[in-house]
LUMFI-466515 format. One line per 10 residues: their letters; for each residue x, y, z of N, C-alpha, C. Coordinates in nm, 4 decimals, decimal comma, padded with zeros to 6 digits, always signed. Layout:
N
A> X Y Z X Y Z X Y Z ~ ...
***
This chain:
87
XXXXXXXXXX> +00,0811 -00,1211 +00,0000 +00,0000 +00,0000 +00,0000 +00,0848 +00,1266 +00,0000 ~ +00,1650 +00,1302 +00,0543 +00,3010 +00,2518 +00,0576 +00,3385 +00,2513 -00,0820 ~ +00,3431 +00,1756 -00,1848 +00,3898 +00,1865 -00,3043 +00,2217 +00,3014 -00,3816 ~ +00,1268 +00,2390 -00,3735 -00,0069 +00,2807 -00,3984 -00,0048 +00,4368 -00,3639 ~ +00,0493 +00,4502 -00,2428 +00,0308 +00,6252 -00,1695 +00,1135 +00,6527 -00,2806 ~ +00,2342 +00,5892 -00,2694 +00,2699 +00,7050 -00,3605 +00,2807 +00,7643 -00,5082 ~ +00,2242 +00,6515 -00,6190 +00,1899 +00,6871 -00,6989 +00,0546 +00,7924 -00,6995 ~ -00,0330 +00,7801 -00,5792 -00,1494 +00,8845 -00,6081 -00,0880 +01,0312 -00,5613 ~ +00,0285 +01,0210 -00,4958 +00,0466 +01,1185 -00,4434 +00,1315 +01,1621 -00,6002 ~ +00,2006 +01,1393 -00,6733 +00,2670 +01,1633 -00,7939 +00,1682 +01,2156 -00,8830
XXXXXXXXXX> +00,0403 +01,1568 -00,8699 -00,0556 +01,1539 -01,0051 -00,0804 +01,3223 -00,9473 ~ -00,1562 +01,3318 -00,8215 -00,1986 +01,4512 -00,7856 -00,0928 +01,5500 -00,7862 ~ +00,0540 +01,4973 -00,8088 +00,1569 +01,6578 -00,8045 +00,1385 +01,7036 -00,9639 ~ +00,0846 +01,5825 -01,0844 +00,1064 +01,5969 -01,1513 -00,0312 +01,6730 -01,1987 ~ -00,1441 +01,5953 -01,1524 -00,2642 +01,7598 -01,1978 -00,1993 +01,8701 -01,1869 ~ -00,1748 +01,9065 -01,0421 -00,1566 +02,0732 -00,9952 -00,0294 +02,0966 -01,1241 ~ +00,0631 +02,0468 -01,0897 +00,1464 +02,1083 -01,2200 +00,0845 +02,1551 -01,3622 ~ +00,0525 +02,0188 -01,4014 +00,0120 +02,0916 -01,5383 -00,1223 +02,1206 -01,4920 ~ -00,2290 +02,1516 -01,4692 -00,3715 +02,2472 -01,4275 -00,2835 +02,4341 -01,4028 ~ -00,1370 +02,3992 -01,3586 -00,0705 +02,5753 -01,3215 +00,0151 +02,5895 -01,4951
XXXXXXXXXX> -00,0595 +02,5051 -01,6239 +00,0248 +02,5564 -01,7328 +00,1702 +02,4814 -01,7477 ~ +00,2023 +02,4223 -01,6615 +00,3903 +02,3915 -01,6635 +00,3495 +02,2303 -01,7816 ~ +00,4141 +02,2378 -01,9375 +00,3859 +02,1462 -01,9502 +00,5228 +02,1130 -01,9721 ~ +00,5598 +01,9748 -02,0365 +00,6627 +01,8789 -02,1432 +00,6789 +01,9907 -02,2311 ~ +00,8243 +02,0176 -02,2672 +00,8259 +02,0685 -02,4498 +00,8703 +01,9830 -02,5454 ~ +00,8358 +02,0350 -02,6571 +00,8547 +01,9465 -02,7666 +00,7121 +01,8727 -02,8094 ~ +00,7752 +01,7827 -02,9121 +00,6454 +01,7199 -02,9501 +00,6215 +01,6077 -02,8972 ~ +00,4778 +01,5567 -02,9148 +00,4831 +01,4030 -02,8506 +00,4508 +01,2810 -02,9330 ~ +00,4557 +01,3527 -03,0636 +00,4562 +01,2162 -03,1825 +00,5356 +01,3095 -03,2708 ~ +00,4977 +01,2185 -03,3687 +00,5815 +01,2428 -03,5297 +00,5312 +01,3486 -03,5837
XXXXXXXXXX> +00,3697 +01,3716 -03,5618 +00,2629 +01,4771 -03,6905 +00,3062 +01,5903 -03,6203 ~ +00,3675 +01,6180 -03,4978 +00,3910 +01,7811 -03,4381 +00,3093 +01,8091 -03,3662 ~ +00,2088 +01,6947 -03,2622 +00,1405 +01,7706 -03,1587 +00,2256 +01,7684 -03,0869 ~ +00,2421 +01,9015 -03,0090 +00,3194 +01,9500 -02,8818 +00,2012 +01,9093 -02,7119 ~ +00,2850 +01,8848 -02,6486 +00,2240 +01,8153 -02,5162 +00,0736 +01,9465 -02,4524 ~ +00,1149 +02,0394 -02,5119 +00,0224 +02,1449 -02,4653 -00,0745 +02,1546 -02,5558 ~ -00,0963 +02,0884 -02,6520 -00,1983 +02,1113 -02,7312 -00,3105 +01,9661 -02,6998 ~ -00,2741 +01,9356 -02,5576 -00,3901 +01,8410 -02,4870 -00,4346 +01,8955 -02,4382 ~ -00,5753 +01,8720 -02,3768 -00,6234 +01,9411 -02,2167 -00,5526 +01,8484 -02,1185 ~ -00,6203 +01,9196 -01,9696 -00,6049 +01,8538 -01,8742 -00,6667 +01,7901 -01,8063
XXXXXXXXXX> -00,6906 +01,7004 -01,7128 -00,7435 +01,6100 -01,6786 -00,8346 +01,5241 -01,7824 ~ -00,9749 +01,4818 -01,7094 -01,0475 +01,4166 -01,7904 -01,0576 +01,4513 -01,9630 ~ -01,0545 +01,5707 -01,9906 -01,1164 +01,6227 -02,1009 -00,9536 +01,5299 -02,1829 ~ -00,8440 +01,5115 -02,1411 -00,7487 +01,4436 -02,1941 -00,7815 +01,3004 -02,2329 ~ -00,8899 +01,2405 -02,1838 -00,9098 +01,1040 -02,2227 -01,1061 +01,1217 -02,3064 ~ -01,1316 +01,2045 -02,2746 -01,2868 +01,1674 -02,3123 -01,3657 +01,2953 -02,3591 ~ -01,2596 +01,3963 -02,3949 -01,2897 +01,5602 -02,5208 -01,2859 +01,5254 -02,6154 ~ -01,2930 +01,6432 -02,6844 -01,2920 +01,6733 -02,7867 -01,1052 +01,6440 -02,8521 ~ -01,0495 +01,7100 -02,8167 -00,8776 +01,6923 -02,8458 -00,8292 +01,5778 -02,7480 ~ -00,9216 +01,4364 -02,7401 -00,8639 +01,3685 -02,6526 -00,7250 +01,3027 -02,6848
XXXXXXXXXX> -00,6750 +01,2474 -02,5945 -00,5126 +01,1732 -02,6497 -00,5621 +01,0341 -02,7418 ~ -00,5231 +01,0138 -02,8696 -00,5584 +00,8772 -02,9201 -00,6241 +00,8116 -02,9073 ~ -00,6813 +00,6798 -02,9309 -00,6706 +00,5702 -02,8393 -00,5463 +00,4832 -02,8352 ~ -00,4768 +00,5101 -02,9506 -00,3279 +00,3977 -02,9764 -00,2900 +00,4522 -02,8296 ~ -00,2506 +00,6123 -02,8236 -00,1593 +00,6493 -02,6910 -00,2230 +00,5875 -02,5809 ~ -00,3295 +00,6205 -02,5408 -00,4085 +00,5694 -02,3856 -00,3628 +00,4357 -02,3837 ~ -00,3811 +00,3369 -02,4753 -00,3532 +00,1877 -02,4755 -00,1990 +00,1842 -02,4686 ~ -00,1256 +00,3118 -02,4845 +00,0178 +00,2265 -02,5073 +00,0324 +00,2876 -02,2927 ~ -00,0050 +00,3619 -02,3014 +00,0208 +00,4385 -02,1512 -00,0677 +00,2811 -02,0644 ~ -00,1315 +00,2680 -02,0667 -00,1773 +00,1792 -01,9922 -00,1404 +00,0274 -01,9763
XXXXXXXXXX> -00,0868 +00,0009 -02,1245 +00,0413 -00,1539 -02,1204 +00,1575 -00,0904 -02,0535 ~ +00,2339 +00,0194 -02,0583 +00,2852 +00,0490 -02,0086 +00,2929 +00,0256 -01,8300 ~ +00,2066 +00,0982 -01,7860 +00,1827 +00,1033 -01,6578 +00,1591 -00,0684 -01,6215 ~ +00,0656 -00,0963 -01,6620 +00,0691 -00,2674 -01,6134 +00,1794 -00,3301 -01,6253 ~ +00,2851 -00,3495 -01,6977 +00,4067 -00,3910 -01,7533 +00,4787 -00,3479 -01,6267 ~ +00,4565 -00,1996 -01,5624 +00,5725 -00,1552 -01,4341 +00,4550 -00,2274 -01,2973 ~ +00,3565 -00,2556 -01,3304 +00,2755 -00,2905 -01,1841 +00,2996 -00,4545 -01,2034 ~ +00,3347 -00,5195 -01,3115 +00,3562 -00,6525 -01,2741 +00,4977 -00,6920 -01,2958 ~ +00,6073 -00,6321 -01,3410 +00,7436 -00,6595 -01,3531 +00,8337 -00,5989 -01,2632 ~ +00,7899 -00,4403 -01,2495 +00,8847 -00,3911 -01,2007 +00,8770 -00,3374 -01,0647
XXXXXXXXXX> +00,7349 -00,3020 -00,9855 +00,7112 -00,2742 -00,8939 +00,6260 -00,3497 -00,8194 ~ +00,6982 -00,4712 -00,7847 +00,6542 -00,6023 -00,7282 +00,6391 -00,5738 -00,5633 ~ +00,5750 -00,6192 -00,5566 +00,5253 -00,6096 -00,3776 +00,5899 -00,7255 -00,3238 ~ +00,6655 -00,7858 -00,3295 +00,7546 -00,8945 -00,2911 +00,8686 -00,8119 -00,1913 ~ +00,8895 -00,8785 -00,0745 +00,9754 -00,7514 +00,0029 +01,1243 -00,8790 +00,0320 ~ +01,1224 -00,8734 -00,0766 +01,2588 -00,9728 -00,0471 +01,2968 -01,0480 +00,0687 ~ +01,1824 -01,1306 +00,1198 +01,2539 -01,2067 +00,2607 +01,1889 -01,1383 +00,3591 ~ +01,1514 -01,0373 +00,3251 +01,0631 -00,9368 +00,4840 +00,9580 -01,0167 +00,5029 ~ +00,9387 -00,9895 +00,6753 +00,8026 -00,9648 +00,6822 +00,7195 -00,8928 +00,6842 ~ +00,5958 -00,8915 +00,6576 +00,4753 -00,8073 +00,6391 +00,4956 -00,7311 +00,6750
XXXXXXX> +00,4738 -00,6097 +00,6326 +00,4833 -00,4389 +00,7134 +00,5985 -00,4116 +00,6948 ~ +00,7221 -00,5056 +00,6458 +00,8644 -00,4128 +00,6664 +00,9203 -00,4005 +00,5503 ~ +00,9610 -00,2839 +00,5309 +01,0114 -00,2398 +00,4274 +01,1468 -00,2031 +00,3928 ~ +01,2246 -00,2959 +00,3232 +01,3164 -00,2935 +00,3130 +01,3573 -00,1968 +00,2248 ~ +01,4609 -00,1172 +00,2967 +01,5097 +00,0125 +00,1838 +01,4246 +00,1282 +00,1587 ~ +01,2906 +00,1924 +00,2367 +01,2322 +00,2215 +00,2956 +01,2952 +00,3485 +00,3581 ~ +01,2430 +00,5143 +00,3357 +01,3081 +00,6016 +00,4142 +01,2320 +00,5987 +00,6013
***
């Protein structure tokens, strides 16, 4: 669950950031959309200028790919509650 906090806590630094304008520069494909020519939040998945569907699907294999390979809840030998390497 400590892994869980803190991705929501990442997701929510990442509204307020971009909701205050701060985006990515450059483009984010080949045709020349620039990262600011998305909205923010919802209207990014289900507007009018929403992101793809190729992108949403690649962002979301993505993320499953790091929730089942790379950010394993396996605590190497711990027990429950302890967190090894852990501030």
């Amino acid at each position: 669950e400590v892994k869980h906090g803190r991705v929501c806590q990442l997701a929510f630094l990442g509204q307020i950031v971009t909701r205050n304008g701060v985006h990515l520069s450059g483009d984010i494909d080949y045709s020349g959309h620039s990262f600011e020519s998305y909205p923010n939040g919802l209207a990014a998945v289900f507007g009018d200028n929403a992101i793809p569907q190729a992108g949403a699907l690649q962002i979301f294999a993505f993320v499953g790919f790091l929730e089942l390979f790379v950010m394993k809840d396996s605590a190497n030998g711990a027990e429950p509650g302890d967190f090894p390497g852990d501030f």
